[in-house]
N, C-alpha and C positions, 0 to 999 in steps of 0.2 A: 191586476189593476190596483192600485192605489186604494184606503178608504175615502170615501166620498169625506170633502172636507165638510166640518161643522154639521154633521148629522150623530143624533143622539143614538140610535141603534149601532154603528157602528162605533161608537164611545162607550161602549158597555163596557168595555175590558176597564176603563180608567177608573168609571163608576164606581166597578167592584172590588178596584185595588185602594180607593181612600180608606185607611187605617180609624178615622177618628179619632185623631192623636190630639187634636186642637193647636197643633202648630199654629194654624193660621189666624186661630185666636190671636194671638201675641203680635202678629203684626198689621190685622185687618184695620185701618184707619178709620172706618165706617162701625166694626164694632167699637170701636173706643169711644163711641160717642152714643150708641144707640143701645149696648150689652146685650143686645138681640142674639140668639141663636141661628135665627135665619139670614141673618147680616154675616154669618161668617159663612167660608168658602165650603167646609162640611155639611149645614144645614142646607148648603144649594145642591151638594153633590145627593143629598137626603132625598131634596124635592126632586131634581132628575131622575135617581133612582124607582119613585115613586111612579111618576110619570111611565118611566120605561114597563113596570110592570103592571101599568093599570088600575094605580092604589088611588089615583089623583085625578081630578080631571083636571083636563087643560083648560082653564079659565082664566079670567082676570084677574084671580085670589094668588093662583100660582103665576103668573107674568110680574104683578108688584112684588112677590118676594124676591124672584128672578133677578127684578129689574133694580135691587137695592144691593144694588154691587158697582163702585167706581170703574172694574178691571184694568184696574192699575198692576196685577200682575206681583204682586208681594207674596201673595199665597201659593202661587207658582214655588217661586224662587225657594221659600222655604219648606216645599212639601217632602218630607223624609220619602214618602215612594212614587215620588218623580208623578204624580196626577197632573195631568195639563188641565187644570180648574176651570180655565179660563174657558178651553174648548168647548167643558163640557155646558158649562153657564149659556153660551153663545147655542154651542146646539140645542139646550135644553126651552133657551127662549124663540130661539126659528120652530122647531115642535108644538109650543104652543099658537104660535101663530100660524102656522101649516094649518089646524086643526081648529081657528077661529077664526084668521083673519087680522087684518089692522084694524086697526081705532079709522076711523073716516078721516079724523085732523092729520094722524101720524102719515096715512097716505096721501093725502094732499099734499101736505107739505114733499113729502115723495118724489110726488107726480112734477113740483117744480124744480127740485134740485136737480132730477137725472136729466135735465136738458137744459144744457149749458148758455143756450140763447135767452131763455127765458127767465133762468137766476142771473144772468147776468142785468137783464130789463127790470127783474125785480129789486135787485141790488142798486139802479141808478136812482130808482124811484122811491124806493126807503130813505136815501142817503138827501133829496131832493125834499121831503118830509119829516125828516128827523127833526126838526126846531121842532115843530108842532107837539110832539109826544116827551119832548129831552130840552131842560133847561141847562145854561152852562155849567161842567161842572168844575173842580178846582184845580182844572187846566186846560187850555185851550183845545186838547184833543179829546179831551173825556165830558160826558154829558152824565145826567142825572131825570131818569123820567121825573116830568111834572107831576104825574099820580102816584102815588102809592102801586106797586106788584103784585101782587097777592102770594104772599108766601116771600118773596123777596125783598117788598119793602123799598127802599131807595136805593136801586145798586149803583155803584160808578161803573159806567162802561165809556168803551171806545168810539167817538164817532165817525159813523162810515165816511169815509173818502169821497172827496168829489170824482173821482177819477179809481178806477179798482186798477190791478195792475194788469200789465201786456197793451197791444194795442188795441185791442177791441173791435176789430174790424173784420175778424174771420180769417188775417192773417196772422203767419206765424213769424214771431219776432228775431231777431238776433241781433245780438250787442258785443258791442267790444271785435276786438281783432285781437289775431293771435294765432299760434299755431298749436295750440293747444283748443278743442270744444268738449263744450259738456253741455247737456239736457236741464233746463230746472226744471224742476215740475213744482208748482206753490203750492196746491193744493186750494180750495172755499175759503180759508181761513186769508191767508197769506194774500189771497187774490181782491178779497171784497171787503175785509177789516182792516189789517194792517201790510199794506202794499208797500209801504217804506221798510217793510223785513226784505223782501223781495230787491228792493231797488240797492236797499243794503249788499246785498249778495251780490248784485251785478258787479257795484263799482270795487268791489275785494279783489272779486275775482280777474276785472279789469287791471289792476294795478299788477298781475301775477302773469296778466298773458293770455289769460283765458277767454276767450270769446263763448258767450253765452245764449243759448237758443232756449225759446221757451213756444209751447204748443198752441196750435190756433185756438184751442178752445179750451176751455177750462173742468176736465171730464172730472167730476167727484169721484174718490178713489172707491164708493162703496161700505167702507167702514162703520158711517154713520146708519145705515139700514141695516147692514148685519148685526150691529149693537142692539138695535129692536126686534131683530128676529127677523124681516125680508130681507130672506138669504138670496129669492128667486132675484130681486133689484138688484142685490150686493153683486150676485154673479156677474150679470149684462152690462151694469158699469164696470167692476172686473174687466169684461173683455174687452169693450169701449176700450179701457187705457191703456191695457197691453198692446189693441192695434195699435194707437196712433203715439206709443211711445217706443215699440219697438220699429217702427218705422221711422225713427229721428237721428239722426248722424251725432254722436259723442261720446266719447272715452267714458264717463260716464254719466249716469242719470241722480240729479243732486235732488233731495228735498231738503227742507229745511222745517217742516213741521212732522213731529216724531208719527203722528199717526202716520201719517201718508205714507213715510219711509217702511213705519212697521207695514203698511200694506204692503210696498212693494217686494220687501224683503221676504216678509212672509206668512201674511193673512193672506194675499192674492194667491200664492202657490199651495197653498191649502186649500182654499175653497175651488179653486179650479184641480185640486190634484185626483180629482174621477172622469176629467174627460181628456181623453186621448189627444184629441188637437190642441186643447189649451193648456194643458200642465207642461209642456217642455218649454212654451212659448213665454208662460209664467216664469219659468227658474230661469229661463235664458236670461229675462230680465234684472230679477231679485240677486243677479250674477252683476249686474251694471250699477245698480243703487247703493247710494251713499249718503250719509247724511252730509251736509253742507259743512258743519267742525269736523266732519273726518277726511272731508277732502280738503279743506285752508288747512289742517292741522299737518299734514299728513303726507300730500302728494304735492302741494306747489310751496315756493321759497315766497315768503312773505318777510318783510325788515320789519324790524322790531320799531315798535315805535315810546314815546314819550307819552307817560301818563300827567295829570293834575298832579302834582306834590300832596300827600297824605289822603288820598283818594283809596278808600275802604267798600270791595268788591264781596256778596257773599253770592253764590249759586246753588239755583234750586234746579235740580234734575227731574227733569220730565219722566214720566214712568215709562213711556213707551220710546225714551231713549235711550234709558240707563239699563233699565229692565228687558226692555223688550228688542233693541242693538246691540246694548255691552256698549255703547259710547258713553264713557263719563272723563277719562283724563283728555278729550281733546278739546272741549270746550275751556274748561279750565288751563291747558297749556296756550289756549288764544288771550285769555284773558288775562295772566299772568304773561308770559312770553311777546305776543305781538303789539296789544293794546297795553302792557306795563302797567296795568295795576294791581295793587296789595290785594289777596284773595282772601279771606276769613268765610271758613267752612258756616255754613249751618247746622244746628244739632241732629235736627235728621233730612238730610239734603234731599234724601231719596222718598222718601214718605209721600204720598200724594196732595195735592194742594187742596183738592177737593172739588175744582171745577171739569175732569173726563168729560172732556167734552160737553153733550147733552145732561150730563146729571147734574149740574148747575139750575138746568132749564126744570127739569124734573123732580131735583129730590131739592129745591133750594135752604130750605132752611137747617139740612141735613149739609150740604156744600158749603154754606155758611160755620159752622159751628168749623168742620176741618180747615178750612181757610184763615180762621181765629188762632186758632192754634201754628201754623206756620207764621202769620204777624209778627204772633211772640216770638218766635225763634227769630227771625227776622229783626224784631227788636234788641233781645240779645247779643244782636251778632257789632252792633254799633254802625253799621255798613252803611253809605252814603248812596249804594246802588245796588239795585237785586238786578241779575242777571239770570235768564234764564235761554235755555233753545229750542220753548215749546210757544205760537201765540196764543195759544189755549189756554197753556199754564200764565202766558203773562198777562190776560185778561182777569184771570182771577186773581193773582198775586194785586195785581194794579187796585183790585175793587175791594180785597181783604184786608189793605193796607189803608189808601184811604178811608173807608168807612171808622177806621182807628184814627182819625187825625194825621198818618204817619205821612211823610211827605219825603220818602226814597224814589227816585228814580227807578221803573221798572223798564228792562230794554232786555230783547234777543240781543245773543252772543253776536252774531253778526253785525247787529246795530254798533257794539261797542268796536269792533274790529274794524268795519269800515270806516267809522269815526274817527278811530287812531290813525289808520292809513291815508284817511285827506289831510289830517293835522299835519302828519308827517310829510306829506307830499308840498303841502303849501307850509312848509318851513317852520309851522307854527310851533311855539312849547306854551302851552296853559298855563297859568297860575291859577287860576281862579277855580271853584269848587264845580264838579264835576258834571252840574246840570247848566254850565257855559260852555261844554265842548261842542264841535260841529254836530249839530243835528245830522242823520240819514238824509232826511228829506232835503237838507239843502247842499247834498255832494252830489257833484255836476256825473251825470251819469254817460260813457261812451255808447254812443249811436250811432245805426248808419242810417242816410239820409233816406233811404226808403223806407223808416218809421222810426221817427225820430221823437217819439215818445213812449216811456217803461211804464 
């Protein structure tokens, strides 16, 4: 039998092979800013250790240390004796929670996301409320809370949609015709923040043939609970998505937000790889998953289309795409090759932005300080447009850049892809600089009439 995924006892072996060499010094983004010991991937592997042998108790002293890691996966990449850090981090934070519990807020919150009807109700009703707590911010889609955050301060963020994507009705969608199908799966993000990613994807994929299906219900992939440690949550949505996605007819299963992918591919076939029934049904799937630039780049003929004249592109790589995929030249061959614009690398493309998800929410003024640091390079780079294929990453990118005055365009890769391909489509060639090209939101999206809204 398999070991049990994201369990600390069975992670002993990794435990005891970290060398303490301090590689992961040199690349930890959160020590560069904090020179903490326990901020680096060694001092976590330290406190697991500890834990495993009974040196430590499991508290709330050892959870916040735990929990000051982005897991963006750098220290992975660069550990000379191959430690999956990450693993053990993850196990070593479900351990302590096995052994105290959640926080009462952590599991509320919980208790509304693992059921899809009810984030989706809470999602209409925020978004219905939003003026009251968010004054406009310096663009019609971003707000600005009216109070002060505590620890935050005044962030720019994105505001919620009148409308999240799919149809909302408990049925399950498809779009476009074609003889070609594929699965999207959006994922929370994609679904209830930025659903012009999503509608972006559709009309791409449209233009290539593909007919698009997306699931009645909007099952969280689980990630977000195994980052805190309910691994028991993480499972059971785990299995949620494998039934109702390996029950869906398509060549393959696309995401477009790198977590979700990295679930599919292979956080979910890990934490399921101790039980007999659900680890085959896991890899059968993680066999079908693709990120969204590795299937436009990759498997369908897409025409090149016309960029703005001197239109200056630079891309920031999501951790858990670059890192946690191996996707990094196909987004880049979209954005050069189909959408035709000048690419200008970043200094360190791959670095994390600093918003992982919930550590935004969590360590903010820690999220902040790495996000400053990307700006700059971002400013460096002269670029009229950050590009990215995380909406995670372009939430933060969007708020670390305005709070600097900097006024670049922040878009998923997709966004600029399908952008180019209606330009192209309707004959169009721009001149003008590069925040006049067709919005996502306003490319006419194929439907069929039995739900004829994305």
């Amino acid at each position: 039998m398999p070991e049990p995924g994201y369990d600390l006892e069975a992670l002993r072996a990794h435990v005891s092979t970290c060398m303490r060499c301090g590689n992961c010094q040199a690349v930890c983004p959160v020590y560069k800013e904090t020179h903490r010991e326990a901020a680096v991937a060694r001092g976590k592997v330290a406190i697991a250790a500890a834990l495993l042998n009974g040196e430590i108790e499991p508290d709330d002293e050892a959870l916040r240390q735990l929990d000051l890691c982005l897991t963006c996966t750098a220290c992975v990449a660069g550990c000379p004796s191959g430690v999956r850090i990450d693993e053990v981090i993850l196990a070593a934070r479900a351990e302590v929670v096995r052994r105290q519990g959640l926080s009462p807020a952590v599991a509320a919150a919980f208790a509304a996301v693992k059921r899809p009807k009810v984030l989706r109700a809470g999602a209409a009703a925020a978004a219905r409320l939003q003026d009251l707590a968010f004054a406009p911010g310096p663009e019609a889609d971003l707000g600005v809370p009216r109070v002060p955050v505590p620890g935050m301060g005044k962030p720019v963020l994105p505001r919620l949609p009148d409308r999240p994507l799919g149809p909302g009705d408990g049925s399950a969608g498809r779009y476009g015709a074609g003889a070609r199908h594929v699965v999207f799966y959006a994922g929370c993000m994609i679904t209830y923040v930025y659903p012009q990613i999503g509608r972006a994807l559709v009309s791409a994929l449209g233009t290539a043939g593909v007919e698009v299906a997306l699931p009645s219900d909007n099952h969280c992939c689980g990630v977000p609970m195994l980052m805190h440690g309910d691994k028991d949550t993480a499972r059971a949505l785990a299995q949620d998505l494998v039934q109702t996605l390996e029950g869906m007819h398509g060549e393959a299963v696309l995401t477009a937000c790198p977590t979700c992918g990295s679930a599919l591919k292979h956080i979910i076939p890990t934490l399921l790889a101790d039980d007999p029934e659900w680890a085959p049904r896991a890899e059968a799937l993680a066999q079908r998953a693709a990120d969204a630039t590795e299937y436009l780049a990759e498997r369908v003929e897409l025409p090149a289309a016309s960029a703005p004249a001197g239109t200056r592109v630079t891309y920031h790589d999501p951790c858990h795409l670059a890192r946690g995929q191996g996707v990094r030249s196909q987004p880049r061959a979209l954005i050069t090759g189909v959408a035709g614009h000048e690419l200008v690398e970043l200094a360190s493309a791959e670095v994390c932005c600093g918003g992982a998800g919930s550590f935004l929410l969590t360590h903010p003024a820690l999220s902040a300080k790495i996000g400053a640091r990307k700006a700059a390079e971002v400013a460096a780079t002269g670029a009229d447009v950050v590009v990215t294929s995380c909406p995670g990453c372009r939430m933060q990118l969007t708020d670390s850049l305005r709070r600097r005055g900097m006024g670049q365009r922040v878009c998923h890769t997709v966004e600029l892809v399908a952008e180019a391909l209606a330009a192209a489509e309707a004959g169009l060639r721009e001149t003008g600089p590069a925040r006049d090209a067709v919005p996502a939101s306003a490319v006419t999206l194929p439907t069929t009439p039995a739900v004829p809204h994305l």
